[in-house]
VOBA-1610 file (N, C-alpha, C; in pm, whole numbers, padded with zeros to 5 digits, always signed):
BEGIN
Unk+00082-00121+00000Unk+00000+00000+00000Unk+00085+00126+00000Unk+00179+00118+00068Unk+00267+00283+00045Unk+00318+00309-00082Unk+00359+00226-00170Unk+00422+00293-00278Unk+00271+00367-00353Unk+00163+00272-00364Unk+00030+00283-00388Unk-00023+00402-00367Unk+00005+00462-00219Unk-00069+00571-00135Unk+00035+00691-00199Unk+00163+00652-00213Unk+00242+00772-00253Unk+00211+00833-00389Unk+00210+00736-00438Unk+00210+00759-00571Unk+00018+00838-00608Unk-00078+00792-00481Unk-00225+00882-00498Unk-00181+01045-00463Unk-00106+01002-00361Unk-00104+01162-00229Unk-00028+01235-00375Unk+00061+01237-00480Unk+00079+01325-00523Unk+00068+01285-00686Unk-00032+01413-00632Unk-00172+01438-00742Unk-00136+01605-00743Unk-00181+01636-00865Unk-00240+01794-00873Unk-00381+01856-00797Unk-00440+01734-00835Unk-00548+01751-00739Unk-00552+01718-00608Unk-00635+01792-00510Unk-00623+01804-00385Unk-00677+01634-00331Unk-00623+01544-00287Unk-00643+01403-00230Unk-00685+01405-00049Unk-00798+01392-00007Unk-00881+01370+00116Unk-00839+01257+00126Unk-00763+01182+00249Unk-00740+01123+00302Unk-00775+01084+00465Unk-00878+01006+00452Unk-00968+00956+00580Unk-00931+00828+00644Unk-00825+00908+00727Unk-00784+00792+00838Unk-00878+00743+00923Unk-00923+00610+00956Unk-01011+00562+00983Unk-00973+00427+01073Unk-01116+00405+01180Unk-01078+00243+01219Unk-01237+00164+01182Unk-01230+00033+01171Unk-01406-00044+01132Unk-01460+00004+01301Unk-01337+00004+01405Unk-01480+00003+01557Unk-01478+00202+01586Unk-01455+00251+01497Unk-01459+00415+01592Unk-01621+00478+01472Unk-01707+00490+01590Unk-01815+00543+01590Unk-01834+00646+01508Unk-01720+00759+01537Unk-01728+00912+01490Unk-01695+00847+01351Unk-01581+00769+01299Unk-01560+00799+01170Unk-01680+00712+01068Unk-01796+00653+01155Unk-01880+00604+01078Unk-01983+00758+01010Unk-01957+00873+01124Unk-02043+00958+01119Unk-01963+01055+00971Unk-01827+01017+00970Unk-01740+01129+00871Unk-01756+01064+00744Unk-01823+00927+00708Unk-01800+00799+00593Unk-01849+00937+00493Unk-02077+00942+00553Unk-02132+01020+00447Unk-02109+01181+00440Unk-02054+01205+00481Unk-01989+01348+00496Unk-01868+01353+00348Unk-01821+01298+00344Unk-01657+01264+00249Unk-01718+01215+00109Unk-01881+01114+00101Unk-01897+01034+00020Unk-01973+01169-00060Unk-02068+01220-00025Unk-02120+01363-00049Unk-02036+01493-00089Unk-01908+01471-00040Unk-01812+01601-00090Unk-01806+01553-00178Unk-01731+01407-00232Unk-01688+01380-00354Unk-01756+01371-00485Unk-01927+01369-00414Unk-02003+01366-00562Unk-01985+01491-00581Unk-02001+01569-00533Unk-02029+01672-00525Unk-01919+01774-00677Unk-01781+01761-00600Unk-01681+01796-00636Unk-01638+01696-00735Unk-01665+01573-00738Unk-01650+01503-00854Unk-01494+01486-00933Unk-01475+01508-01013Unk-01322+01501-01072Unk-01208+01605-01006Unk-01268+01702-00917Unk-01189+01797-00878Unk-01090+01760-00732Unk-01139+01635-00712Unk-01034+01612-00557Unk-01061+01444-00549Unk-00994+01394-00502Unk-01004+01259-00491Unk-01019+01179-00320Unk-01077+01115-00286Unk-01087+01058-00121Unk-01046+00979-00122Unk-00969+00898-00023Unk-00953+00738-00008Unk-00969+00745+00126Unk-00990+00627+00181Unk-00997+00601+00333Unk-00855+00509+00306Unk-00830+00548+00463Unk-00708+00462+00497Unk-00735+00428+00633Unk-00759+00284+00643Unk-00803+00188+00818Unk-00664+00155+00857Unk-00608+00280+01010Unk-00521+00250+01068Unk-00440+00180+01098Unk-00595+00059+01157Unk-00522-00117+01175Unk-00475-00137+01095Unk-00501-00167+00959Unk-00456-00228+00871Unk-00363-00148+00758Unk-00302-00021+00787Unk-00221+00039+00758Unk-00139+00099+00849Unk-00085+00037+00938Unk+00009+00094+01073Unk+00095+00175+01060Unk+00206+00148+00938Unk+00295+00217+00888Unk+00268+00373+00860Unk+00169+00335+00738Unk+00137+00508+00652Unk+00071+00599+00844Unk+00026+00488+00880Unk-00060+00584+01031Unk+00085+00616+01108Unk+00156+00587+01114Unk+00240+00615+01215Unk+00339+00697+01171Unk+00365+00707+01004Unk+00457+00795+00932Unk+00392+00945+00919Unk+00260+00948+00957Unk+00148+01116+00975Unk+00124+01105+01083Unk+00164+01055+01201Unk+00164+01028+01334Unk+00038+01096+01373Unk-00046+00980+01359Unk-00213+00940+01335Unk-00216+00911+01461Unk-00271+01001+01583Unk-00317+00949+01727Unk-00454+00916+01748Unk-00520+00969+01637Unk-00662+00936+01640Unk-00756+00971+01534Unk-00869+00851+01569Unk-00940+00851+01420Unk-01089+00904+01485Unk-01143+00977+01334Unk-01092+01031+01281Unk-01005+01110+01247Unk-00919+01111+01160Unk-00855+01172+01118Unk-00829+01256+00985Unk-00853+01404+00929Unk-00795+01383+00802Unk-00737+01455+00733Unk-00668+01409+00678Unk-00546+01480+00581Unk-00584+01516+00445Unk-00528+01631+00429Unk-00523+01697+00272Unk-00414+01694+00225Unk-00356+01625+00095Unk-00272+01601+00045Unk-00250+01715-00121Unk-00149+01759-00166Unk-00161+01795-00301Unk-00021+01813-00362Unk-00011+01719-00434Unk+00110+01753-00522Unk+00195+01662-00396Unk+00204+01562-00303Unk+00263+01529-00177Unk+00226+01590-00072Unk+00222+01736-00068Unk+00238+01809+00048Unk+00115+01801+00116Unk+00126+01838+00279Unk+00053+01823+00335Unk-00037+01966+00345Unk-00176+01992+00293Unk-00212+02091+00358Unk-00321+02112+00468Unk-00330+01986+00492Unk-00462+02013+00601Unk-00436+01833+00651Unk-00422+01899+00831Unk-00415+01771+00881Unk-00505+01800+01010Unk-00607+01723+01056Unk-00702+01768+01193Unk-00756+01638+01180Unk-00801+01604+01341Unk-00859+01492+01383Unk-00998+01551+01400Unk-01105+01465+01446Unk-01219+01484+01451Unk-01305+01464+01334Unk-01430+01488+01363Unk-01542+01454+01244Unk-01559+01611+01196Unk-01578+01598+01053Unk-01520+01754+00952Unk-01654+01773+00934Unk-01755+01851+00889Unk-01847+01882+00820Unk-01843+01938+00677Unk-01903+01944+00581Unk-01914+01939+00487Unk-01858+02066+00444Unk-01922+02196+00505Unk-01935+02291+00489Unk-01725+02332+00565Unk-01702+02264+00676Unk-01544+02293+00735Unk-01443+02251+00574Unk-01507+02116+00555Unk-01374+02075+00393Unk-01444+02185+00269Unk-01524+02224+00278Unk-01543+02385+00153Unk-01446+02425+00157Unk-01468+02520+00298Unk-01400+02585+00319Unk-01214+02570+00300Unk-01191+02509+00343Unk-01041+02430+00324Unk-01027+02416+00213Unk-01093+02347+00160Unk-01035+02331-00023Unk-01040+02440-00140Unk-01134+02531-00115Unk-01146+02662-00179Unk-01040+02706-00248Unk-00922+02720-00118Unk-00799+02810-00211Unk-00739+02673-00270Unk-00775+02559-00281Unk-00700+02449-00345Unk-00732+02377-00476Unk-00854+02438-00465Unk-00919+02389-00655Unk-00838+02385-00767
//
């Protein structure tokens, strides 16, 4: 998965990256939040989830203390990293200057 994930995270387009676990509650609440940006925005940004457990490494190389989690990626770089559940209207805002 990392050469995989590296090779997504740098994109021109802005890449949502939803650190995640199957037992944390909140990030069941962030799933349709992320699934709704992306129709939304459509070809203009890309999402993947990434499940902690089963990616330990990439979680521990963004030193991922908790899920939710999520990262904005573009071109590699990091521009937006915050834990918690995002609202629709918080990732607008954030991605605006990144279109």
């Amino acid at each position: 998965m990392k050469a995989n994930f590296d090779s997504i995270i740098n994109n021109n387009k802005p890449v949502i990256v939803d650190f995640h676990a199957l037992w944390c509650g909140p990030c069941k609440a962030q799933s349709p939040v992320l699934k709704e940006l992306a129709m939304e925005l459509n070809d203009k940004i890309r999402v993947i989830k990434i499940d902690v457990d089963q990616n330990k490494e990439i979680a521990a190389r963004y030193q991922i203390q908790s899920v939710p989690t999520i990262m904005i990626f573009k071109n590699s770089n990091i521009i937006y990293k915050q834990s918690g559940v995002h609202s629709k209207s918080q990732l607008m805002n954030i991605l605006k200057n990144n279109l």
